[in-house]
Each structure stands twice: as C-alpha cells, then as structure tokens.
ZADO-1210 file (C-alpha; in nm, 4 decimals, padded with zeros to 6 digits):
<atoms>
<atom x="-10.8552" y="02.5392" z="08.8769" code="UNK" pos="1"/>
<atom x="-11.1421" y="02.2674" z="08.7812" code="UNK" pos="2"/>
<atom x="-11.1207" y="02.3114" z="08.4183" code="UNK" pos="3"/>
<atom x="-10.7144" y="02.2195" z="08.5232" code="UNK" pos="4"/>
<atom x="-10.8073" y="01.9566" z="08.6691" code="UNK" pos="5"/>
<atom x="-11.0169" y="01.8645" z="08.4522" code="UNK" pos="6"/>
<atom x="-10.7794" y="01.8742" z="08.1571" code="UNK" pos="7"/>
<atom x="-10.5381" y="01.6618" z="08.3331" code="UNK" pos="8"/>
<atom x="-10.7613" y="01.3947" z="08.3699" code="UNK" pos="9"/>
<atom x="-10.8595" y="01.3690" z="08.0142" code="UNK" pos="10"/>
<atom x="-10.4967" y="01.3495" z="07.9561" code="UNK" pos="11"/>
<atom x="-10.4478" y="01.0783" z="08.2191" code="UNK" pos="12"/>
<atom x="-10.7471" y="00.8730" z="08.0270" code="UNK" pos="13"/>
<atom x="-10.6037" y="00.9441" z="07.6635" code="UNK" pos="14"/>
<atom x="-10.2647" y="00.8861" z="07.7643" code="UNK" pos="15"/>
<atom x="-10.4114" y="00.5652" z="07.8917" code="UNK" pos="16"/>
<atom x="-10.6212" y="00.4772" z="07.5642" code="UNK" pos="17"/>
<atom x="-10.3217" y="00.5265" z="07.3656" code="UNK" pos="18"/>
<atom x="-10.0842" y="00.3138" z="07.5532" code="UNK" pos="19"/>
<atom x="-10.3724" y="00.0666" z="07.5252" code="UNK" pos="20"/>
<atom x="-10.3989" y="00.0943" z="07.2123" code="UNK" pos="21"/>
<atom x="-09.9844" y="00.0574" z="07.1477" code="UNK" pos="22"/>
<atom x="-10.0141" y="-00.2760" z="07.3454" code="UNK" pos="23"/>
<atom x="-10.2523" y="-00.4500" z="07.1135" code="UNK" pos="24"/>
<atom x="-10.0771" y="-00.3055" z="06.7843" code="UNK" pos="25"/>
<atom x="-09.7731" y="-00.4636" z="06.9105" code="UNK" pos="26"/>
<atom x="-09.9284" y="-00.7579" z="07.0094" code="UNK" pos="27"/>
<atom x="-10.1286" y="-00.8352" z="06.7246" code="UNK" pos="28"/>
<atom x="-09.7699" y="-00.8038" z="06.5240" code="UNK" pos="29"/>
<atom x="-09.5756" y="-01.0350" z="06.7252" code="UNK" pos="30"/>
<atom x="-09.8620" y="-01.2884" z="06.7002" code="UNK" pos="31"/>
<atom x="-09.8802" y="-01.2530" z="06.3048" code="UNK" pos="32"/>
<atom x="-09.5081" y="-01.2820" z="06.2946" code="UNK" pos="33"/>
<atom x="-09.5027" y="-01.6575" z="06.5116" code="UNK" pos="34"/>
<atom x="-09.7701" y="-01.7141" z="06.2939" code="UNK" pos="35"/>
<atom x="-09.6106" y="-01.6244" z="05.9702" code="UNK" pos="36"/>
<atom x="-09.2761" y="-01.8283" z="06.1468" code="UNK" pos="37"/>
<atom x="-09.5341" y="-02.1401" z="06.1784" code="UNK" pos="38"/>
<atom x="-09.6608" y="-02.1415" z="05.8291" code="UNK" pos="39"/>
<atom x="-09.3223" y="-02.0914" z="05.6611" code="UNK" pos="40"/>
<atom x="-09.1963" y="-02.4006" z="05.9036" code="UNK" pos="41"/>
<atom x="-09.5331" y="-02.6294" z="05.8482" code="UNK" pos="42"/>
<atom x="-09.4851" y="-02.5916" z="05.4356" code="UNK" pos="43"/>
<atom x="-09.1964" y="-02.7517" z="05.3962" code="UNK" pos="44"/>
<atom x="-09.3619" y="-03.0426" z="05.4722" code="UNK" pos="45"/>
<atom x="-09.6994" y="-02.9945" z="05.3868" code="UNK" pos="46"/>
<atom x="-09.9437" y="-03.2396" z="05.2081" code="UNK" pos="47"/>
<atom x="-10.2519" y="-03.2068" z="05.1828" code="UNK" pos="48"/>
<atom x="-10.3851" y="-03.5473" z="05.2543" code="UNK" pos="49"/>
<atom x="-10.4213" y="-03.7573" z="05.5891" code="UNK" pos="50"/>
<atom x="-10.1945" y="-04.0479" z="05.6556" code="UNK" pos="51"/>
<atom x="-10.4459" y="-04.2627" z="05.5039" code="UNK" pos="52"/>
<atom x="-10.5015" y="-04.0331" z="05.2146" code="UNK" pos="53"/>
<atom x="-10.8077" y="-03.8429" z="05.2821" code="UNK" pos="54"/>
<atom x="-10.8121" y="-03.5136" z="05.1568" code="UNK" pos="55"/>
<atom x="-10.7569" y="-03.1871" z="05.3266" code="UNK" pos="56"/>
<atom x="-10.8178" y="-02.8138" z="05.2313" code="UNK" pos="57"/>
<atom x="-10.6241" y="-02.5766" z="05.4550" code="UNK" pos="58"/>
<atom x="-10.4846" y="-02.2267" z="05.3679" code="UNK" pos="59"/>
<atom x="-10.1577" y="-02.3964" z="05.3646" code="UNK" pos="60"/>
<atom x="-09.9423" y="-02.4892" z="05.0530" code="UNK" pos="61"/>
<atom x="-09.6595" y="-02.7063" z="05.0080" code="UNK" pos="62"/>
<atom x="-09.3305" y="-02.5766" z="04.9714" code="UNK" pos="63"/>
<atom x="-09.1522" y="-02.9413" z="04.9344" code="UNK" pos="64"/>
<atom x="-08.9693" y="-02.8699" z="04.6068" code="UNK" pos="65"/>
<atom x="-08.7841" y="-02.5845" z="04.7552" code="UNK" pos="66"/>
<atom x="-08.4282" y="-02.6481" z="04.6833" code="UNK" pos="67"/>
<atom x="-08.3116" y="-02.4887" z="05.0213" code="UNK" pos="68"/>
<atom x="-08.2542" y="-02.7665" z="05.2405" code="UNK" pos="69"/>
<atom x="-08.5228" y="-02.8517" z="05.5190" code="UNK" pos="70"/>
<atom x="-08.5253" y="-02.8062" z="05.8773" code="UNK" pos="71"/>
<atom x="-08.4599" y="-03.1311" z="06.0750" code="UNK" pos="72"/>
<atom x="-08.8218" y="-03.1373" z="06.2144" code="UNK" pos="73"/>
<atom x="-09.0117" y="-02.8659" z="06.0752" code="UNK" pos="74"/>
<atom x="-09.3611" y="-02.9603" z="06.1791" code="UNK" pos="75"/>
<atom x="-09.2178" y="-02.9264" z="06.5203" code="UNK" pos="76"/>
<atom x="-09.0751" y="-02.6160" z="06.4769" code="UNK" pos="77"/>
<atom x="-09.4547" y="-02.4948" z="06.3603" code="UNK" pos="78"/>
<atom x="-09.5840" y="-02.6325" z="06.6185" code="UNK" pos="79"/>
<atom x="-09.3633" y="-02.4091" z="06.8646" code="UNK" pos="80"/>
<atom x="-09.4531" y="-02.1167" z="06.6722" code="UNK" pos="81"/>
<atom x="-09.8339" y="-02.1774" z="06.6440" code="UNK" pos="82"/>
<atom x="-09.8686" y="-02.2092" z="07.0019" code="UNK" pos="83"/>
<atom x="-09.6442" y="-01.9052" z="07.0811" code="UNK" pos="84"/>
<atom x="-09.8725" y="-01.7478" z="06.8368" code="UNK" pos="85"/>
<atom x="-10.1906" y="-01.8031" z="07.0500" code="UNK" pos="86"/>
<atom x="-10.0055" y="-01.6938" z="07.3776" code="UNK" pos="87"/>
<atom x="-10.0070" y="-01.3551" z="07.2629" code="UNK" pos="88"/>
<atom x="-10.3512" y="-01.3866" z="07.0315" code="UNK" pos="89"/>
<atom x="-10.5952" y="-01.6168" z="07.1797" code="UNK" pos="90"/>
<atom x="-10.7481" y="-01.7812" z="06.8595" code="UNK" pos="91"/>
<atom x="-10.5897" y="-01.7340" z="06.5895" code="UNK" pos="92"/>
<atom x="-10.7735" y="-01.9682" z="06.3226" code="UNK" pos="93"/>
<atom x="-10.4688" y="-02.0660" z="06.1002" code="UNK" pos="94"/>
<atom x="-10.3056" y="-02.1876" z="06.4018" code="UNK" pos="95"/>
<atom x="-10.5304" y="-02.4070" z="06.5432" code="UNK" pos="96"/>
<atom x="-10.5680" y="-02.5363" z="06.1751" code="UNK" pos="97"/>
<atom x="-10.1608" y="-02.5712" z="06.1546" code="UNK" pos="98"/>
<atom x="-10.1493" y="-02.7529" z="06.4991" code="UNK" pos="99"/>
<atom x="-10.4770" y="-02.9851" z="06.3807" code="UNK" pos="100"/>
<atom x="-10.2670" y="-03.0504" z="06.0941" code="UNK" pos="101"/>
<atom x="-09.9643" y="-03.1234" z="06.2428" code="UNK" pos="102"/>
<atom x="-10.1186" y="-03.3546" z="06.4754" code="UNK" pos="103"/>
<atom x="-10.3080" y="-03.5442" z="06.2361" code="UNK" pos="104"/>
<atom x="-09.9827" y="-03.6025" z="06.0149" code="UNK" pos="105"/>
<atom x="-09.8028" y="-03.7254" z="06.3545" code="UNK" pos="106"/>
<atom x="-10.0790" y="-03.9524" z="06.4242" code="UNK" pos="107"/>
<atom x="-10.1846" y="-03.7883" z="06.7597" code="UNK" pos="108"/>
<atom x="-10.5349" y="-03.8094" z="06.6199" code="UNK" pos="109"/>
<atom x="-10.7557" y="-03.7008" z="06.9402" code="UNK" pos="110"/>
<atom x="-10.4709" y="-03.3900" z="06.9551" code="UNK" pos="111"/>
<atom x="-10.5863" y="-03.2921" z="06.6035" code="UNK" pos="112"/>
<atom x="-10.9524" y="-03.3570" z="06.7028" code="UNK" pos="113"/>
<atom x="-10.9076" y="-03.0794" z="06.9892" code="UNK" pos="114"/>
<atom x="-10.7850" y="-02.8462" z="06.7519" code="UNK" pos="115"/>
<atom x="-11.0217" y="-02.8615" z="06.4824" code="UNK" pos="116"/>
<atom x="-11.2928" y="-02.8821" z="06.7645" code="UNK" pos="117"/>
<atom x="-11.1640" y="-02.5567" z="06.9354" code="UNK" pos="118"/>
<atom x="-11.2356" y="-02.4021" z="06.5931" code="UNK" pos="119"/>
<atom x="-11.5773" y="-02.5364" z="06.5467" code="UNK" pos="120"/>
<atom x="-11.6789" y="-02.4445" z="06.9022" code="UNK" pos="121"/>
<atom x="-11.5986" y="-02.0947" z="06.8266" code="UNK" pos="122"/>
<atom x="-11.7519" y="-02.0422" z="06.4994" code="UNK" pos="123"/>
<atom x="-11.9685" y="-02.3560" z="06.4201" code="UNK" pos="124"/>
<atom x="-12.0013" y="-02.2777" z="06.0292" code="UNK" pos="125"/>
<atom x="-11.6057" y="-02.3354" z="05.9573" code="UNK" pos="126"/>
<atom x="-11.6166" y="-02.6306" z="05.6956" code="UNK" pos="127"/>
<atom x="-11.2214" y="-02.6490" z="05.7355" code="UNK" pos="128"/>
<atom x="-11.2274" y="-02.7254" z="06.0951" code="UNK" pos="129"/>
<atom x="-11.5669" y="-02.9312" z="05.9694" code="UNK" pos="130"/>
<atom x="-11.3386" y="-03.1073" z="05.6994" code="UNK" pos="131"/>
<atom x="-11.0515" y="-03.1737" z="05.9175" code="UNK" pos="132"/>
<atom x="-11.2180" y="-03.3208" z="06.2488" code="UNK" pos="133"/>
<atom x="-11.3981" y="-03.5611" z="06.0070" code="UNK" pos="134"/>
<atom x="-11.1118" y="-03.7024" z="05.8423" code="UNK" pos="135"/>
<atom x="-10.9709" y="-03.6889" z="06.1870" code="UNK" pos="136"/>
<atom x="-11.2327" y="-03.8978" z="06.2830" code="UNK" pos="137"/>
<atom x="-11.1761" y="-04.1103" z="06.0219" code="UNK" pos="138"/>
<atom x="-10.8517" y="-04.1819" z="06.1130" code="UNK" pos="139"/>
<atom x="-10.9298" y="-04.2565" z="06.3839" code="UNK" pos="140"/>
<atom x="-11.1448" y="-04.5470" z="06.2947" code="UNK" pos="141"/>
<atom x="-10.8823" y="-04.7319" z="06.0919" code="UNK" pos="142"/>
<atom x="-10.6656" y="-04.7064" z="06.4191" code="UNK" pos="143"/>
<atom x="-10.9125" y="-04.8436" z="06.6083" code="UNK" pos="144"/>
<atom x="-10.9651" y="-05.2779" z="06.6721" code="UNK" pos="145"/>
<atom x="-11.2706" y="-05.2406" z="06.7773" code="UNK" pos="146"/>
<atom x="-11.5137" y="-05.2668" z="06.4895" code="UNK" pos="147"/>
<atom x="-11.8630" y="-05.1141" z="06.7168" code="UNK" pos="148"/>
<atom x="-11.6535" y="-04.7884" z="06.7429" code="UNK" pos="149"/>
<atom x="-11.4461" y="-04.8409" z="06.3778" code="UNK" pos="150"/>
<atom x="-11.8230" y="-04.8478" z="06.2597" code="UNK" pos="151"/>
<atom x="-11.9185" y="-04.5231" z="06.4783" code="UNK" pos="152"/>
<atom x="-11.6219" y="-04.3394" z="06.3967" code="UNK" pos="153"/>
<atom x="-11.7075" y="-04.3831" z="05.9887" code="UNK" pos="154"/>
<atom x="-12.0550" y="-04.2592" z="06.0823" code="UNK" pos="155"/>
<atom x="-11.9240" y="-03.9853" z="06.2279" code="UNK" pos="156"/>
<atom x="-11.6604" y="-03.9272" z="05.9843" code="UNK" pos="157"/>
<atom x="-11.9115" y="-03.9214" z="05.7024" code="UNK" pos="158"/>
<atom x="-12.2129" y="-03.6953" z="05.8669" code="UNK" pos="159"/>
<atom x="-11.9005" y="-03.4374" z="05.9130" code="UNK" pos="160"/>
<atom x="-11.8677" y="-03.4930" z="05.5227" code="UNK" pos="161"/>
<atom x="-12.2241" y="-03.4274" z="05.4535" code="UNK" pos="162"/>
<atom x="-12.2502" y="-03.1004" z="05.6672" code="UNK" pos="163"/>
<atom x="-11.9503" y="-03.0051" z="05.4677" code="UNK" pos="164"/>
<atom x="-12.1028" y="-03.0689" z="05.1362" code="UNK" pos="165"/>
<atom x="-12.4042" y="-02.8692" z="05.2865" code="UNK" pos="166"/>
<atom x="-12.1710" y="-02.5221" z="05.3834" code="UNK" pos="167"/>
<atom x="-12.0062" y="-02.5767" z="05.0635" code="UNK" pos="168"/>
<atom x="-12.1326" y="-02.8156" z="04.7702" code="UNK" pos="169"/>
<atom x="-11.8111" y="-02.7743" z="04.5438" code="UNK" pos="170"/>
<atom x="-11.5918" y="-02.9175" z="04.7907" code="UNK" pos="171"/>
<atom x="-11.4249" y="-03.2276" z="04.6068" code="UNK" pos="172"/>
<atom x="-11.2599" y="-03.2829" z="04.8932" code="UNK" pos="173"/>
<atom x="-11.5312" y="-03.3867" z="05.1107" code="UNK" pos="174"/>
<atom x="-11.6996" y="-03.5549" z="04.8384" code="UNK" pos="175"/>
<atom x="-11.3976" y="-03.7490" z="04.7741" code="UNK" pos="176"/>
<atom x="-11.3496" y="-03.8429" z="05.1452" code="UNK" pos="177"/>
<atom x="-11.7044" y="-03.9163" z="05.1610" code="UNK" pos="178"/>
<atom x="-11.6302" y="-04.1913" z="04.8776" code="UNK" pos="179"/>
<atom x="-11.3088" y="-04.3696" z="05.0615" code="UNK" pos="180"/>
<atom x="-11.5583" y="-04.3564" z="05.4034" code="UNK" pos="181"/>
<atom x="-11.8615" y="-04.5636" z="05.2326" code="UNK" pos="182"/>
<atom x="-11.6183" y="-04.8051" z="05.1167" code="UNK" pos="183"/>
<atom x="-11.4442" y="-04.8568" z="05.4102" code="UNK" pos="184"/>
<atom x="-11.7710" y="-04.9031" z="05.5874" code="UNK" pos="185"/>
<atom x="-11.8894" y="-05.1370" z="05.3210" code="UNK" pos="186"/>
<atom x="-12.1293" y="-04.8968" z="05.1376" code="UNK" pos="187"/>
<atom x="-12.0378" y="-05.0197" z="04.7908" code="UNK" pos="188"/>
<atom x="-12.3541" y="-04.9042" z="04.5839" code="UNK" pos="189"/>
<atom x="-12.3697" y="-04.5487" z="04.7376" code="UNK" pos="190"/>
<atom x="-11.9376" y="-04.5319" z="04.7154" code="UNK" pos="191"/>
<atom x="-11.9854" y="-04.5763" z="04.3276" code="UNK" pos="192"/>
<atom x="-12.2964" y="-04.3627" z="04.3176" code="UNK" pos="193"/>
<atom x="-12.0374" y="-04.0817" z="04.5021" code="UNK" pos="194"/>
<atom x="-11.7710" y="-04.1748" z="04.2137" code="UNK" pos="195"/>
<atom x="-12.0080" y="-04.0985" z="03.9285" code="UNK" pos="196"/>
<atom x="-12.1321" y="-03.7999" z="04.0938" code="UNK" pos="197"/>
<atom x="-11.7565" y="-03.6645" z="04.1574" code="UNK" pos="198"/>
<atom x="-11.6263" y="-03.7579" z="03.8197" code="UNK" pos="199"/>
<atom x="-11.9444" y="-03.5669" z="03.6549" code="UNK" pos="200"/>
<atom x="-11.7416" y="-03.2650" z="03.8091" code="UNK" pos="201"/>
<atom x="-11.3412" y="-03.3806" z="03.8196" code="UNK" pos="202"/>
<atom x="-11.2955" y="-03.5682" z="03.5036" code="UNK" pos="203"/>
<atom x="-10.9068" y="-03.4862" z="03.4686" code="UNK" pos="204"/>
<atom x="-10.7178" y="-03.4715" z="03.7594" code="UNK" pos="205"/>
<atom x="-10.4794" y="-03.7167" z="03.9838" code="UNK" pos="206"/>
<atom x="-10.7526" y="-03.7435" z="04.1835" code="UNK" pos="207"/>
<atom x="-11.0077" y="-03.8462" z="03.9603" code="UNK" pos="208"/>
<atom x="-10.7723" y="-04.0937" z="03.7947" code="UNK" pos="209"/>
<atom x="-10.7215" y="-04.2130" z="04.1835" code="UNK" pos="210"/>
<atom x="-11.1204" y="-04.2782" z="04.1843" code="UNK" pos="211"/>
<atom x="-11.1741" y="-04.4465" z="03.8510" code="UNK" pos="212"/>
<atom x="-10.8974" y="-04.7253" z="03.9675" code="UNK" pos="213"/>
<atom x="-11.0885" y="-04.7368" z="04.2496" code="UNK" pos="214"/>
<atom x="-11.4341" y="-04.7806" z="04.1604" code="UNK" pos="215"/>
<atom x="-11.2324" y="-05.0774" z="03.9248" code="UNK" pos="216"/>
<atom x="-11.1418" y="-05.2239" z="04.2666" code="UNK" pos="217"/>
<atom x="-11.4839" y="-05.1718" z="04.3992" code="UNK" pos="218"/>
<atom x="-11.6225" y="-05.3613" z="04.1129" code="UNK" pos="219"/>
<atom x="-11.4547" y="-05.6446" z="04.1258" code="UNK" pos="220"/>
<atom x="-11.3956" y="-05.7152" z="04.5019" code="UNK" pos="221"/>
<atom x="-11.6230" y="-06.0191" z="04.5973" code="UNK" pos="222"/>
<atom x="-11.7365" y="-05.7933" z="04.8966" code="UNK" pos="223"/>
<atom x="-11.9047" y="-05.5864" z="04.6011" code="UNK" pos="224"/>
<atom x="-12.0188" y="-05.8491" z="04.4270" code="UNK" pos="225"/>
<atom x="-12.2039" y="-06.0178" z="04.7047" code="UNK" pos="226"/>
<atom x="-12.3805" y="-05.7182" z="04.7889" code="UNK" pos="227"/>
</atoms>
C-alpha cells in the first residue's frame, strides 16, 4: 500500500515536470517565431547607419532590394512582433536590439536609449548594446540646443566608443563613429589622427572613401585651421 502510494506520487511529480517542461518548449517556439516575424519585418527597411549616419553593427541585414513589394510600415510591424516576442520570453537580446533600432531610426532617441540600456544592464560586456546607446547618445546631442548638454552628450557618446574599441579593437564601426564625434565636438587634430588610424585598416571601402572626403573637409574648414 505505501510503495502504491508512493508510486503515484512520483507519477504526480513527473507528470508535473513534463508538463513543465512542454510549457517552456512551446513557449520558447512561439517567442522565436515573433521574433523571426520581427526580423523578417525590420529588414526590409534596414540600414545600418543612424539618421545622422553613424554606424551600426546589429545581427540584422538589409533586405531593401527585395523585389516583393514592402509592407506599408514595416518597422512598425517589428516592433509589434519584438515586443510580443518578450511577452512570452523575457529578454530576448535581438529584440531589444530590433526595438533600439527601430527607435533610433524613428527618432525616439531616449526610447532607443532604454533598449540598448536594458541590454547593457543585463550583461554589461555587450559592445552592440555598447555601440548602439552611444550613437544613441550621439544623436541625441545634435537634437539637442543646448550646447552644455550637446557637449556632454558627445562625451558620452565617445567614452561609449572607446569602451567599444576596448571589448573589441576591430570594430570600424566605433572607430568610425568615434571620428564623426571628435569633429562634431571640435576635436580636429585627434578626428584626423582617428582617420589615419582607420584608413591604415579600411583603405577600400565606401566608407573609407566617406572619410578621406572628410578629413579634405576637415582640412580646409577655417575651424581647423585656427586650431
């Protein structure tokens, strides 16, 4: 009669465990497929660069020469998705780095700081999240018209840049976001410095095209002259 008892019990629990165990298998599926949803919605309009043309480096890719015609508003759509994605799986990384994205490209810039920040909170060492709240931050500073926090906002911007470089010294994305920041702070020498630095690396791409015309600017502006 105990050993019955007994025996029904450790059913009870194992029926239990694997019920359990159903619940987050299913879950875990219907929060890969919102995110999966999300993604496919957030690439058709996907660029890789901030309004202002900092660069970004998500696990996204852009999907913009698709001949299938776009959604009316797919960023919104992917933002829908990403959150319905977390309301099953609190989390989920590529979400909060799809809704920081879509944020930033709306211009809701302290919405985009609050994902990247909810990353960074929860595992400090993510130089994505790092990367994104500091052009974030940047962005930030442009939009700003006072020039105390424009200046503290560049700061910021640009010790987020440096802690990148730090978790990951082959990022030419920080390095070239680091370059547009000095300038638009008015460090010409050490923007130039940056320039030869990134070009020692990137010699052939759009990018480093991009920088040679604009260490050109840089010397020949008055500003850089005077300096």
């Amino acid at each position: 009669m105990v050993s019955t008892c007994c025996d029904d019990r450790c059913a009870i629990h194992l029926s239990g465990i694997g019920r359990s165990h159903a619940y987050h298998v299913v879950s875990r599926r219907k929060a890969e497929a919102f995110l999966a949803s999300g993604r496919s919605f957030l690439e058709q309009a996907y660029g890789a660069q901030s309004p202002s043309g900092l660069r970004l480096d998500l696990p996204f890719s852009s999907k913009a020469t698709w001949r299938e015609a776009p959604q009316e508003d797919p960023l919104g759509d992917a933002e829908k998705a990403f959150y319905q994605a977390l309301a099953v799986k609190e989390g989920m990384r590529e979400a909060r780095l799809g809704l920081g994205y879509i944020y930033l490209n709306k211009g809701h810039f302290s919405k985009a700081r609050e994902q990247f920040q909810a990353l960074l909170d929860d595992r400090g060492g993510d130089w994505q999240a790092l990367l994104g709240r500091g052009v974030t931050i940047y962005e930030e500073g442009l939009s700003t018209k006072n020039s105390l926090d424009r200046e503290s906002r560049l700061e910021a911007a640009l010790a987020d840049f440096d802690s990148v470089l730090k978790r990951n010294p082959n990022s030419y994305e920080a390095r070239h976001n680091k370059i547009l920041t000095l300038y638009r702070a008015g460090r010409y020498e050490e923007a130039l410095k940056e320039i030869e630095d990134y070009l020692r690396g990137d010699r052939d791409s759009l990018w480093a095209q991009r920088l040679r015309g604009f260490r050109e600017r840089i010397v020949d502006s008055p500003a850089s002259k005077d300096k």
